[in-house]
N, C-alpha and C positions, 0 to 999 in steps of 0.2 A: 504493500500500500504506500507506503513510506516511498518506493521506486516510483509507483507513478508518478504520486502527486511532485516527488521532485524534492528537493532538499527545504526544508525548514526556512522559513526566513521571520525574523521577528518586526510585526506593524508598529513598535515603538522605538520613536527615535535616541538614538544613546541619548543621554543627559551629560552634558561637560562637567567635566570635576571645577567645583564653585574654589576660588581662591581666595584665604579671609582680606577683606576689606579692613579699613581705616574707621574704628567703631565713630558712627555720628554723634552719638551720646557723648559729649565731654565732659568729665568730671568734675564739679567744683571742687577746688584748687581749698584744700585743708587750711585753717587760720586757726591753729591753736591759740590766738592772743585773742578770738573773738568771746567764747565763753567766758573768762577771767574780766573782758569789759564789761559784758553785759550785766554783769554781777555787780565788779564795781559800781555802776551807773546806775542799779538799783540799789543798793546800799545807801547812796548818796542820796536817790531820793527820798526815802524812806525815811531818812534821818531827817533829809527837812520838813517832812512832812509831821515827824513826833515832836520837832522843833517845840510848836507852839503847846503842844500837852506839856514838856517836859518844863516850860515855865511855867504854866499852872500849875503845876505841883511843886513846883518848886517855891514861887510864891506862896503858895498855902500854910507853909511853914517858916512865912517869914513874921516879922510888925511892917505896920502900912509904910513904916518910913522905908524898907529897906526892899519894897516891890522894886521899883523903878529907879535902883543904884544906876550907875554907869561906872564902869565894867558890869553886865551881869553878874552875880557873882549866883552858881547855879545848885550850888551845894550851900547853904546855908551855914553859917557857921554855928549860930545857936538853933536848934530844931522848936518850933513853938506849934508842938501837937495839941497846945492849949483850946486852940482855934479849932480843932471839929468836936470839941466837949462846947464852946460857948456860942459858935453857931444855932445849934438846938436850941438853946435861951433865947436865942432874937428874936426867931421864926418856926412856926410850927411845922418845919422841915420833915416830919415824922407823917404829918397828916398832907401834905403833899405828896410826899413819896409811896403813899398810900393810896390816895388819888391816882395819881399815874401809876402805879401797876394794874389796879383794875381797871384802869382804860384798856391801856397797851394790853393786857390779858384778853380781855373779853374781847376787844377789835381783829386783834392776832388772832382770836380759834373763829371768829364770825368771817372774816375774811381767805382766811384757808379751805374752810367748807365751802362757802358761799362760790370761791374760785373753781378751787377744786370740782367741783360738782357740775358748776357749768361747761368748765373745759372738757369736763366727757362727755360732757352733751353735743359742743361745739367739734368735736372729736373723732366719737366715738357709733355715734348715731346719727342715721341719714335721714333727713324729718324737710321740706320743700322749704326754701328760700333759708337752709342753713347759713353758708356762708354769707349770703348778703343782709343778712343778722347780725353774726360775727362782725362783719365789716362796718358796720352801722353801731354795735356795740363799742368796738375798740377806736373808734373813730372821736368817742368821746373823751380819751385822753388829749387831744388835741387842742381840745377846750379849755381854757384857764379857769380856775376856779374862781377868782375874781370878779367876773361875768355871770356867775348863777351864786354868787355867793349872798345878795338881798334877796333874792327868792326860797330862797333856801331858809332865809332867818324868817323872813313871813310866815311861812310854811310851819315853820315848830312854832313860832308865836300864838300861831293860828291854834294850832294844837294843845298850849298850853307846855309846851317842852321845853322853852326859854329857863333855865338854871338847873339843869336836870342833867345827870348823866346819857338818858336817854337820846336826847337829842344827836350826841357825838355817836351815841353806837349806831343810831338809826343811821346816820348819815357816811359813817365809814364800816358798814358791816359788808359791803361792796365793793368790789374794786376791778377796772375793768382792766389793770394790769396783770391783777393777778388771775384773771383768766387768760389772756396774752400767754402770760409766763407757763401755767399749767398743759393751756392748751400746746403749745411746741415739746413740752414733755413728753405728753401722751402720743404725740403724731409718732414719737420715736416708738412706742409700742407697737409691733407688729398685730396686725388688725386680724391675722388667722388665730392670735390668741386667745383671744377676743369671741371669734366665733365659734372655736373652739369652748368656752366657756356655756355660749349658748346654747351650743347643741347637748351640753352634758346636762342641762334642766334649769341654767343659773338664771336668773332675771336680771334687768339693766341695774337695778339696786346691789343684786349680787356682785353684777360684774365688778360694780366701780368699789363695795367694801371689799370685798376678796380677792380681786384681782392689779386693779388698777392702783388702789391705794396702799399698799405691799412694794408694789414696784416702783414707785414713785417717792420716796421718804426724801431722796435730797433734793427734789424739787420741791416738796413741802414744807423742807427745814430752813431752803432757800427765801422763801416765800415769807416763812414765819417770820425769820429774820430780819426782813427788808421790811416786814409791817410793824413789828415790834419795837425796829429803832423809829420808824417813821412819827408811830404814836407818840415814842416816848419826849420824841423833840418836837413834839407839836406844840405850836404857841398863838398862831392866829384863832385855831377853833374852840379849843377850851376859853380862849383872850372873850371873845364875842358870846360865847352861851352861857359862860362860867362866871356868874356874879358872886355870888356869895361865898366867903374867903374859907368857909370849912372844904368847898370843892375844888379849890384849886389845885392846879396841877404844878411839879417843880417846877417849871420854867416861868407859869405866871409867879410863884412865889418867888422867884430869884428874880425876878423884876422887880414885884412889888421891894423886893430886900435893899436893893440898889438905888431905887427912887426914896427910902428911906435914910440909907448909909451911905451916900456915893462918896465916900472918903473912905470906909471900909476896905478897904484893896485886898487884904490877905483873907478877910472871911467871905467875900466874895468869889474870890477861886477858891476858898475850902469848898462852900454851896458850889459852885462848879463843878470841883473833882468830884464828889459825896452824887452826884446827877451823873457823872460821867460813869461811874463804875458800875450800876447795873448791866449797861449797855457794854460795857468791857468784859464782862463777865458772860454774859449772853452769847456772845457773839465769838471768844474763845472757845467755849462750849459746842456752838455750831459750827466752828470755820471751816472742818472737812467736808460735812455737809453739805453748806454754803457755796463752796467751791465747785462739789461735785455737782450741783443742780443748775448754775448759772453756766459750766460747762455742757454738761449736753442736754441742757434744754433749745439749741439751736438745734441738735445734729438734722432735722430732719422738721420741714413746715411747709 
């Protein structure tokens, strides 16, 4: 058979032997002196940036005459821990910082739910004219507060809410960043997990306490965070609802302190530091957290 048809010939052409080329990809060129900068140049700013704490505490333990030496002198030479024992005496420093943590608390878990909650809506669930919702929602940070801010004091007057804690909770138990923020979390969840959940009998309720909010902690911690300090340095809204001097919060009470003592210089940053340290503590507590949730809550929107 082989005779007749004749000898073999193969219908594919050889392939020439490929000879390696000059790779296109060019290497960036190694700078061992670039890590060691970037370090430096964060150190540097870093430092200027503690600059101004580290003279508030530093002043704290001075007398008023020796705030505003020239040379700074940043170590004190006599320590006068006297000043956050007679601070207390001036002002009722105790029932402020009382005040503001039940804001900050109760704003902080009202606005994590409230976000939370919406951002799986916004997310998670296909429901008609979703996004152009979304879009209409978060479009409202755009908006100054200063611009709905007499409508806003109407509106509790109206209500009877003018000196009342309520007023501030009604008014920040919402926030449409922290749907923004939640929502780009959740997009990073894979959506067959999700269905996955559904089809084993879970409800939309289920999903988001069992599933979603498990997976999401450092977008929550994140969130908490950034509302917690928000509250805490809040001074225009508790300034406007907050009459009556049993409800005020630190920063109204470190004003009122100042329009009384503005000679006072060293118990003025005591009240400072004494205000600044919940928030230093907070937020040490959080910082992994914190980190991890403001990092990939981009990865994917």
């Amino acid at each position: 058979m082989a005779s007749i048809l004749g000898p073999r010939t193969s219908t594919t052409a050889p392939v020439p032997p490929t000879t390696p080329g000059p790779d296109r990809r060019r290497a960036r060129p190694v700078r061992p002196w670039a890590t060691p900068l970037a370090y430096a140049l964060l150190t540097v700013l870093a430092a200027l940036l503690l600059v101004p704490f580290a003279w508030m505490v530093s002043s704290s333990l001075k007398t008023n005459a020796q705030v505003f030496t020239v040379p700074i002198q940043w170590i004190p030479r006599e320590l006068h821990w006297e000043n956050f024992t007679e601070i207390w005496s001036r002002v009722p420093l105790l029932t402020y910082l009382r005040n503001t943590t039940f804001l900050a608390v109760v704003i902080t878990f009202l606005q994590v739910f409230t976000g939370s909650f919406a951002a799986y809506g916004f997310s998670k669930i296909r429901f008609p004219g979703r996004d152009g919702l979304f879009l209409a929602y978060i479009a409202t940070i755009a908006v100054p507060w200063q611009a709905y801010m007499i409508p806003q004091y109407i509106l509790m007057q109206k209500a009877g809410l003018v000196n009342t804690f309520t007023a501030l909770i009604l008014l920040q138990a919402f926030s449409a960043f922290g749907v923004f923020l939640m929502r780009q979390y959740y997009m990073s969840v894979p959506d067959e997990l999700v269905e996955a959940a559904r089809i084993d009998g879970l409800s939309e309720y289920g999903i988001y306490r069992r599933v979603m909010l498990p997976l999401s902690v450092p977008a929550l911690a994140s969130l908490a965070l950034l509302t917690f300090v928000n509250t805490w340095n809040d001074f225009m809204g508790p300034f406007i609802y907050l009459t009556s001097n049993d409800l005020w919060t630190v920063q109204i009470g470190l004003r009122q302190f100042i329009g009384q003592y503005d000679a006072e210089y060293a118990l003025i940053m005591t009240g400072s530091v004494i205000s600044v340290v919940p928030i230093l503590v907070v937020f040490l507590l959080g910082q992994r957290y914190f980190i991890q949730g403001i990092a990939t809550s981009g990865m994917k929107g």
